[in-house]
C-alpha positions in Angstrom: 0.0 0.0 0.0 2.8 2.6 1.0 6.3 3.2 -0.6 9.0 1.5 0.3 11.4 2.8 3.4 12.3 6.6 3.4 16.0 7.4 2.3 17.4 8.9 5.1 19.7 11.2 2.7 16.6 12.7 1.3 14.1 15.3 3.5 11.8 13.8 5.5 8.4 13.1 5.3 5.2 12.4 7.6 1.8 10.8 7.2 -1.1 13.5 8.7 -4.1 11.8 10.3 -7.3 13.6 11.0 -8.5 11.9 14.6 -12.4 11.2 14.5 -14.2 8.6 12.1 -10.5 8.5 10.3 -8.3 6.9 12.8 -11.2 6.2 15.1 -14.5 5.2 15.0 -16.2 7.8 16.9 -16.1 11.4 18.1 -13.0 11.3 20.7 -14.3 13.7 22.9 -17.7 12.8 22.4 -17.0 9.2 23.6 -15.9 10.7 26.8 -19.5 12.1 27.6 -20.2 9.9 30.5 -17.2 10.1 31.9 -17.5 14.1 32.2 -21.0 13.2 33.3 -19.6 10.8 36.3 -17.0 13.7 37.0 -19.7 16.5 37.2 -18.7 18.4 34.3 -22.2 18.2 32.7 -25.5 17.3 34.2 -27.6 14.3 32.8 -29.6 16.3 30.7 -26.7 16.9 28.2 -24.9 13.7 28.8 -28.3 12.4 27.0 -28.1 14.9 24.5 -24.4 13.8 23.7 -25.4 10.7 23.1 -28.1 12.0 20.2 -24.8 14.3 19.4 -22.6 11.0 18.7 -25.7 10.1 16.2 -25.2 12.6 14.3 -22.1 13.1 14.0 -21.6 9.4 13.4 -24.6 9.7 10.4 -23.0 12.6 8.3 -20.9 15.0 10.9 -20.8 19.4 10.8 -20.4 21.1 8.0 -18.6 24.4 8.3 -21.6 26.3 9.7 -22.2 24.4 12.0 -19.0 24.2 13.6 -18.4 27.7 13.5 -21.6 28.2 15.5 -20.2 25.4 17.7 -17.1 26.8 18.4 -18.6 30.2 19.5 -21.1 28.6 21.7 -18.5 26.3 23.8 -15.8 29.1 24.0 -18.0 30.8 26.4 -19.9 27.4 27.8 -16.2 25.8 29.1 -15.3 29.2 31.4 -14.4 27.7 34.6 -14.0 24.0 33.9 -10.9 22.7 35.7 -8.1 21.4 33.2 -6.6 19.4 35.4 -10.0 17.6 36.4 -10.5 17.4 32.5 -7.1 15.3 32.3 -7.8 12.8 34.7 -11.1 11.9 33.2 -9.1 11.5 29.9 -6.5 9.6 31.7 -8.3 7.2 33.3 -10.9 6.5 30.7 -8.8 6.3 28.0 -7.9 3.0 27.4 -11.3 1.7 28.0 -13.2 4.1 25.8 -10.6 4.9 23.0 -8.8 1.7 22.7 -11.6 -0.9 21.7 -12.6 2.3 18.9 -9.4 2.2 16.7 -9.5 1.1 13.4 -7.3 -2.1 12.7 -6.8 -0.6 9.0 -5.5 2.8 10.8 -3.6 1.3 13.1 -1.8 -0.6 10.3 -1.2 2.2 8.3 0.5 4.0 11.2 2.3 0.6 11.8 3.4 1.0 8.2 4.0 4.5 7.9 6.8 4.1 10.6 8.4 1.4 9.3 8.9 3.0 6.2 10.8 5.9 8.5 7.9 8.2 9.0 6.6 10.5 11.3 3.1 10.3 12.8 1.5 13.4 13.6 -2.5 13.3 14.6 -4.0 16.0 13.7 -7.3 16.9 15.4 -10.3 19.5 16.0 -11.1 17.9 19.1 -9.6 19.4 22.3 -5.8 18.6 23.3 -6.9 17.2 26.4 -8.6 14.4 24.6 -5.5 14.2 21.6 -2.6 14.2 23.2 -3.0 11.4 25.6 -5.4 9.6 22.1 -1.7 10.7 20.1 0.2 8.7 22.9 -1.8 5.9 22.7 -1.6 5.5 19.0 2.2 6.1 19.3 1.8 9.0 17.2 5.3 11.3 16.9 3.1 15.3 17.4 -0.2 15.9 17.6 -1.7 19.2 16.0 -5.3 19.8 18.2 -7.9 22.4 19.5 -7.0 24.5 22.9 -8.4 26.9 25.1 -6.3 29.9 27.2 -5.7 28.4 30.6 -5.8 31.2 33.7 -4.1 31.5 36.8 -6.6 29.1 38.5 -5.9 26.1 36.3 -9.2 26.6 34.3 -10.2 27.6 31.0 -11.1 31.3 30.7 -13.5 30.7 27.8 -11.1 32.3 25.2 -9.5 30.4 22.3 -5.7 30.4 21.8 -6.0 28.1 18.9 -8.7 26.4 16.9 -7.5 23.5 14.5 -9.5 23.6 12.1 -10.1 23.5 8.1 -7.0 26.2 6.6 -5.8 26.5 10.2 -4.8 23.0 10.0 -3.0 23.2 6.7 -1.2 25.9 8.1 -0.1 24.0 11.0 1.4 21.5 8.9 3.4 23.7 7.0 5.0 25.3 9.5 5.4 21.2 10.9 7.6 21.5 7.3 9.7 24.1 8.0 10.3 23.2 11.4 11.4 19.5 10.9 12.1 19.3 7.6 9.7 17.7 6.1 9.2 17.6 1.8 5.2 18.1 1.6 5.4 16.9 -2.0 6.3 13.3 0.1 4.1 13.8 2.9 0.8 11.9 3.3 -2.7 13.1 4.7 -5.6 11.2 5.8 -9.2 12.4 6.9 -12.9 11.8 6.4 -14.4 15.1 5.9 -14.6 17.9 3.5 -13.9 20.7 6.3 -10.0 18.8 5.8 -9.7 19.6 2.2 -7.0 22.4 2.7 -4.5 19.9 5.1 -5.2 16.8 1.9 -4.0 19.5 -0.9 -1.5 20.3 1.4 0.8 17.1 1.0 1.5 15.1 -2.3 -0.3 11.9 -1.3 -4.1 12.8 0.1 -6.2 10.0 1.0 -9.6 9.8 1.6 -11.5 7.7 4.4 -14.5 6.9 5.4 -15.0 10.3 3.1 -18.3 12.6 3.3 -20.4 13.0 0.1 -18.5 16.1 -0.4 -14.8 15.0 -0.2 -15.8 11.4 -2.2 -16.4 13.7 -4.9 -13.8 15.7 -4.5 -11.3 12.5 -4.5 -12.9 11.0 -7.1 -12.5 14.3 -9.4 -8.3 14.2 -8.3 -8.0 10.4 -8.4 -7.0 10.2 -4.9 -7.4 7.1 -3.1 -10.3 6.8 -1.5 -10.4 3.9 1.7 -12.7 2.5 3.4 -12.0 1.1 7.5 -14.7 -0.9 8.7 -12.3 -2.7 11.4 -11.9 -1.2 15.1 -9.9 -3.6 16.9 -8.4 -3.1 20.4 -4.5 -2.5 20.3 -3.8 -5.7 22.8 -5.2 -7.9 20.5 -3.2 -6.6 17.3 0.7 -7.5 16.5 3.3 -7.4 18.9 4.7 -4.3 17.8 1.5 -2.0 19.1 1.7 -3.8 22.3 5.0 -1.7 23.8 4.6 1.7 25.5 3.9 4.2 22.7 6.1 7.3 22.5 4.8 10.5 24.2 3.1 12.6 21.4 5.0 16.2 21.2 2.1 19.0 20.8 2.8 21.2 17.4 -0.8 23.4 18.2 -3.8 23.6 20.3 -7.2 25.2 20.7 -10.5 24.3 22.4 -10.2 21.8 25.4 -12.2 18.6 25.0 -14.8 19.4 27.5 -15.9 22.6 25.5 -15.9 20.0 22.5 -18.1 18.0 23.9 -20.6 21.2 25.5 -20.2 22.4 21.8 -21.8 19.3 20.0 -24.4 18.5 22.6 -25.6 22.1 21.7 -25.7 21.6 18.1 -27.4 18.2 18.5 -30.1 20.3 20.9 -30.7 22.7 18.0 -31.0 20.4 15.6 -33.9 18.6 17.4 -35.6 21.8 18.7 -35.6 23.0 14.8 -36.7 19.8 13.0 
């Protein structure tokens, strides 16, 4: 499926993975829902809402309206949540929530991509709170994600220092370039949505997964590959070589923590329902 080894002599290269429905089969901070229920950091009445959320994003995800209006609304929703609390959730969940959710087919390809002397960076509009430890698990070499300003008191202050998102992310990946090196013309991209189009056109081998009506299209009119994973297998029951400790993810760019993520969509899945 991939080229053969890199030649060390040459620049480097990565492989770019978007994070939800591409390398996962679900929303990654969505997933977390009742675990921020069980920690207090939403009440029951959204925790049910979240799980309508995960429907819909599952059945044909945001388009870019929708996520803008997202992003405004849980800026101001997350003032006042405790990061820290936010990280232990994550950290104690993780392996029980994210692990069984990982494609076999992605997992493989991330297998393959360092084999052939790649790096591995996720990159991710969900919140970093949920991606980095995600990135760690996958054995992923950066992570690019969504982050809010933190105050003095360890929480977030409702403002956004960083939203990865559609051109923002193709941005972050060529500054990735220039700051390790890499040839973009030999780097590869993966995602699922349309919103992603400006990180696929960014690198010289775009792939399309699990791909929304609108990027299908658009990969059929450029004759990128288009794949389809179907497979989520837990990491202990693949090869060996995912078994070991994975290597900490380094964090290239942030923006809006995962608990805002997850306020966000339960209040696009409310307005969907209150407008049908």
């Amino acid at each position: 499926m991939l080229k053969g080894v890199e030649n060390h002599s040459l620049p480097r290269a990565a492989a770019f993975f978007d994070l939800d429905k591409t390398v996962i089969a679900k929303s990654s901070t969505l997933t977390f829902s009742k675990s921020f229920y069980q920690g207090g950091l939403i009440n029951r009445r959204a925790a049910l809402r979240t799980a309508y959320a995960q429907f819909v994003f599952l059945a044909g995800g945001l388009d870019h309206d929708q996520m803008e209006r997202m992003r405004e609304y849980l800026s101001a929703l997350c003032r006042g949540w405790n990061v820290q609390q936010v990280r232990e959730i994550v950290a104690e969940t993780l392996h029980e929530l994210i692990d069984p959710i990982i494609y076999d087919e992605a997992a493989s390809l991330i297998e393959e991509h360092h084999t052939a002397g790649r790096d591995v960076v996720i990159v991710s509009t969900s919140g970093a709170e949920v991606v980095e430890p995600v990135g760690e698990l996958l054995g992923a070499d950066r992570v690019v994600a969504t982050r809010m300003v933190v105050g003095e008191d360890g929480c977030f202050t409702g403002e956004v220092e960083y939203y990865a998102y559609g051109p923002t992310k193709a941005e972050a990946i060529r500054e990735l370039a220039v700051s390790e090196g890499y040839d973009l013309d030999r780097c590869y991209a993966y995602s699922d949505s349309a919103t992603d189009l400006p990180m696929l056109r960014t690198v010289g081998h775009p792939h399309a997964v699990n791909p929304d009506r609108a990027l299908r299209r658009e990969a059929l009119a450029h004759g990128w590959p288009v794949l389809e994973f179907r497979h989520p297998v837990p990491l202990k029951k693949r090869l060996p070589a995912l078994s070991v400790p994975p290597r900490p993810a380094l964090v290239a760019a942030a923006a809006v923590g995962a608990a805002a993520a997850t306020a966000g969509l339960v209040w696009y899945a409310s307005k969907r329902r209150s407008t049908a």
